[in-house]
NUDREN-64042 format. One record per residue (C-alpha): residue number from 0; x, y, z. Coordinates in steps of 0.25 Angstrom, whole numbers, always signed. Each point is the difference from the previous one (the first is absolute). Example, Ala and Ser with C-alpha at 12.3 -4.5 7.8 and 13.67 -1.06 7.14 Angstrom:
2
- resi_x_y_z
- 0_+49_-18_+31 .
- 1_+6_+14_-2 .
END
This chain:
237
- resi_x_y_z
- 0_+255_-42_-235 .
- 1_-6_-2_+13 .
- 2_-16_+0_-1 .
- 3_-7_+6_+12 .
- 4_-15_+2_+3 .
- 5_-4_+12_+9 .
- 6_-10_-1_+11 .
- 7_-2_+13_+7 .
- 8_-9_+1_+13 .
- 9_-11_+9_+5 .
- 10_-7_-4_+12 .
- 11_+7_-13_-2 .
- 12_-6_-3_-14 .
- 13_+4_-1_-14 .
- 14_-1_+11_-7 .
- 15_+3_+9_-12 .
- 16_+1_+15_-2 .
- 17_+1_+6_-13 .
- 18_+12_+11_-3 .
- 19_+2_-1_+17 .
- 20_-14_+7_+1 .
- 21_-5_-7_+15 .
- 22_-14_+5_-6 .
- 23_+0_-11_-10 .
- 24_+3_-11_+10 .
- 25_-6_-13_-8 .
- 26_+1_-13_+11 .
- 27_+2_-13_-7 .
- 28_+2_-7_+12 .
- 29_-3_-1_+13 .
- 30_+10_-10_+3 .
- 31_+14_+2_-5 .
- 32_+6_-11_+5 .
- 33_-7_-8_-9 .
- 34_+3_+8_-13 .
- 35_+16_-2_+6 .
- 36_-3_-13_+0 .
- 37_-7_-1_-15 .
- 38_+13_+8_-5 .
- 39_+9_-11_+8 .
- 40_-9_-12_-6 .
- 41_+5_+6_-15 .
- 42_+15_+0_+2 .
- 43_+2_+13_+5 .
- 44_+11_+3_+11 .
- 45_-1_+15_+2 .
- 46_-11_+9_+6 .
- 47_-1_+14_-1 .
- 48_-9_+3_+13 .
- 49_-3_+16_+3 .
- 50_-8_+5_+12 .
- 51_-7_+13_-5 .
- 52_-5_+2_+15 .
- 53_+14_+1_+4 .
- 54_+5_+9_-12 .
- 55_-12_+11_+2 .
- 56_+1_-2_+16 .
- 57_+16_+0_-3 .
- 58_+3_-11_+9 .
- 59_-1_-13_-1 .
- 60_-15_-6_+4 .
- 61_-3_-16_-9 .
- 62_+11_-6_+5 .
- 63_-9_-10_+4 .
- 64_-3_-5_-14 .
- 65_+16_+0_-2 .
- 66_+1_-9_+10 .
- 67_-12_-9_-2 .
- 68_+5_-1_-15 .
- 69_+14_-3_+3 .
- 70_-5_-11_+10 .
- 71_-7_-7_-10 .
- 72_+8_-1_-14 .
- 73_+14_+0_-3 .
- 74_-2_+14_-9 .
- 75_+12_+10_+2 .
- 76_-9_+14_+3 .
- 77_+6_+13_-2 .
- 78_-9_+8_+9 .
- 79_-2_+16_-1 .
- 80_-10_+10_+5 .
- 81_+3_+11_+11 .
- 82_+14_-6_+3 .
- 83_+6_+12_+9 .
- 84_+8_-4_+12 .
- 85_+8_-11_+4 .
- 86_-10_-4_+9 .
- 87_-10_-3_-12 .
- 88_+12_-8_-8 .
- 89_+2_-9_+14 .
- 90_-15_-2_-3 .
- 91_+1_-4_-13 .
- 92_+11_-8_+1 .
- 93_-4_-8_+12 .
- 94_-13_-3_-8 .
- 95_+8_-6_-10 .
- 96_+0_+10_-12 .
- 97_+13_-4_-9 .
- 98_+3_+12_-4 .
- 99_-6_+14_+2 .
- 100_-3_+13_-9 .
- 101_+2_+13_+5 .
- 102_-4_+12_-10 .
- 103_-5_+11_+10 .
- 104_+11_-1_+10 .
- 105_+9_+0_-11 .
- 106_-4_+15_-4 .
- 107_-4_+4_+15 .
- 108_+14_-5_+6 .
- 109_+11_-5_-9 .
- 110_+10_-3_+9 .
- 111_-9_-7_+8 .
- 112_-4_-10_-12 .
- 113_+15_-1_-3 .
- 114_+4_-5_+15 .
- 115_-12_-11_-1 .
- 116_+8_-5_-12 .
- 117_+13_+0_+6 .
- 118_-7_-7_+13 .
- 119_-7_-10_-8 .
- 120_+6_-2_-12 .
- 121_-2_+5_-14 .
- 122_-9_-13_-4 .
- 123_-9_+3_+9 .
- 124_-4_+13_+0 .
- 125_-9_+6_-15 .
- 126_+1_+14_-2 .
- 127_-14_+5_-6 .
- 128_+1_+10_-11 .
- 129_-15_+3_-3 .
- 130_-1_+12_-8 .
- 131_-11_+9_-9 .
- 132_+6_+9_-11 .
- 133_+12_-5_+4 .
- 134_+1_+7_+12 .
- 135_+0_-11_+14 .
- 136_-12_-2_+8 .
- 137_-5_-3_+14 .
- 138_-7_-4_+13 .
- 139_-9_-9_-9 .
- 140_+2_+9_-12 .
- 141_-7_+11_+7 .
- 142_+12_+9_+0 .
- 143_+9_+4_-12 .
- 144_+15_+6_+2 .
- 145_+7_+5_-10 .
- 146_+10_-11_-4 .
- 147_+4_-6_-12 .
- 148_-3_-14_+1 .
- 149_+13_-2_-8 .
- 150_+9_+8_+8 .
- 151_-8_-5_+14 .
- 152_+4_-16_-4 .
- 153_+15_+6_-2 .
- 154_+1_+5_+12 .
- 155_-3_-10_+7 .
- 156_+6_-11_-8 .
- 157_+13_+8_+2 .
- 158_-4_-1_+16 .
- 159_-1_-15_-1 .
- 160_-12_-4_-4 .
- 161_-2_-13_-9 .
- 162_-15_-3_-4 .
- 163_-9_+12_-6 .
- 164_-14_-1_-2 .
- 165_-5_+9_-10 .
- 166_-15_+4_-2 .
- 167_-7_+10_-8 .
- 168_-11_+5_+6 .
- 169_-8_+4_-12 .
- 170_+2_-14_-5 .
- 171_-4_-8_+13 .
- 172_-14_-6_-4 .
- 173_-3_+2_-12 .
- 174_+5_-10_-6 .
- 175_+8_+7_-12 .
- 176_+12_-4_-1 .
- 177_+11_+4_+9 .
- 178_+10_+11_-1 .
- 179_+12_-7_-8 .
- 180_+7_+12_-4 .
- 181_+2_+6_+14 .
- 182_+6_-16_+5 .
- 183_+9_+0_-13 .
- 184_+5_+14_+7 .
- 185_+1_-6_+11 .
- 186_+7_-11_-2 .
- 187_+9_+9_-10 .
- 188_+4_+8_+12 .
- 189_+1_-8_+12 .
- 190_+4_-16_+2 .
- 191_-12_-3_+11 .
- 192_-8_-11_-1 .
- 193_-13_+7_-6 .
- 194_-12_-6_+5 .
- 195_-13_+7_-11 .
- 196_-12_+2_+6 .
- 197_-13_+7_-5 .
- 198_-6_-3_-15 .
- 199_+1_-14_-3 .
- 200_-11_-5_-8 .
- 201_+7_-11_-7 .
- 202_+9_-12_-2 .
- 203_+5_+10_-11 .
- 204_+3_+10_+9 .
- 205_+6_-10_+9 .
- 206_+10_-6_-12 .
- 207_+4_+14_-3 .
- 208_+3_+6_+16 .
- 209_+9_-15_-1 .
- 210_+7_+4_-12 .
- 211_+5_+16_+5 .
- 212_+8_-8_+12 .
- 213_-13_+3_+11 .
- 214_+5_-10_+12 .
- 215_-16_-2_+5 .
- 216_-14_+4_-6 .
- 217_-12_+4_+10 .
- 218_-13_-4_-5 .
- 219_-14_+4_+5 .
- 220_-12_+4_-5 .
- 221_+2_-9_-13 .
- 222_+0_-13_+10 .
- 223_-13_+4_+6 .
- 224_-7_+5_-11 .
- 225_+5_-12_-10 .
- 226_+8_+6_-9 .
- 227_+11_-8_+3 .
- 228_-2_-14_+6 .
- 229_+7_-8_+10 .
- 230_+2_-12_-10 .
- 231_+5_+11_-10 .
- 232_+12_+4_+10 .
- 233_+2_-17_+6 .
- 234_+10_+2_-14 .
- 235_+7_+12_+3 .
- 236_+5_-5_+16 .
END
């Protein structure tokens, strides 16, 4: 299972929300180049890198960090936040993201989503199924729709897409645990590549997301807040 840390940006910073809720920004850095570089140091391969300017101004705005983190590591960043036109994937791209997460658009304009897998390949392009009560959420988790998560990920899959990431906003920050039983559906459903995200506390949560067939793991807050530490994760890459 591939283990990737989450850097999202405000302003250019580090920072960490609680449940999505921008009023609870918490910065733990000011610098995320050299948190990448702290995750690079310990193994890791993978960055999860969000620009929550870009998802609440629903275009993308912190390329710039993208670009300055790909420049200096070798990390394989999915970048995500306010990807809404082929204009912002050209950006995204030509600052050197490795693959990119679109949730938002997904919901707004399916067959737009669609045609930027069949352009750019499968591999490349993550759909982001962030949900609350099931139901899928967006613009930064602003907005809620009224989809299933379950059905949402099936429609899409049977559209082309590959790679899911999977968060549960009621989980996200709050270091509880993740939502197993809705990847176990999931996975029960569908064939994607499910990436969890949101809730993990733990090497224990870690072991058990490996063990129901998750392809990739987001951690967060527990990484900041030292529940789990980077030499805890140098055995799991």
């Amino acid at each position: 299972m591939r283990i990737i840390p989450a850097i999202d940006i405000i302003d250019g910073k580090c920072v960490r929300l609680t449940k999505g809720d921008y009023a609870t920004e918490k910065i733990y850095s000011e610098n995320p180049l050299e948190i990448a570089k702290q995750f690079e140091a310990s193994g890791i391969q993978h960055l999860h890198l969000v620009d929550l300017d870009g998802a609440k101004s629903k275009h993308i705005v912190n390329y710039d960090v993208l670009e300055k983190i790909c420049l200096s590591t070798s990390l394989k960043i999915d970048f995500g936040g306010g990807l809404k036109s082929d204009e912002d994937l050209r950006i995204a791209f030509e600052s050197g993201a490795h693959q990119i997460t679109g949730g938002s658009i997904a919901v707004i304009n399916p067959r737009l989503f669609s045609e930027w897998i069949s352009m750019y390949g499968a591999n490349r392009i993550i759909l982001g199924a962030d949900c609350k009560d099931r139901k899928i959420a967006t613009n930064g988790w602003l907005d809620s729709s009224s989809l299933d998560v379950v059905r949402f990920i099936e429609n899409h899959e049977a559209g082309g897409a590959k790679f899911v990431i999977c968060t549960d906003i009621s989980k996200d920050g709050m270091l509880q645990g993740t939502s197993i039983g809705l990847y176990k559906e999931i996975l029960d459903n569908t064939k994607v590549n499910l990436i969890a995200s949101g809730g993990v506390s733990s090497i224990n949560d870690l072991e058990q997301l490996i063990s129901i067939g998750c392809e990739g793991a987001i951690i967060g807050k527990a990484l900041y807040e030292g529940n789990i530490t980077l030499k805890e994760l140098e055995k799991l890459c």
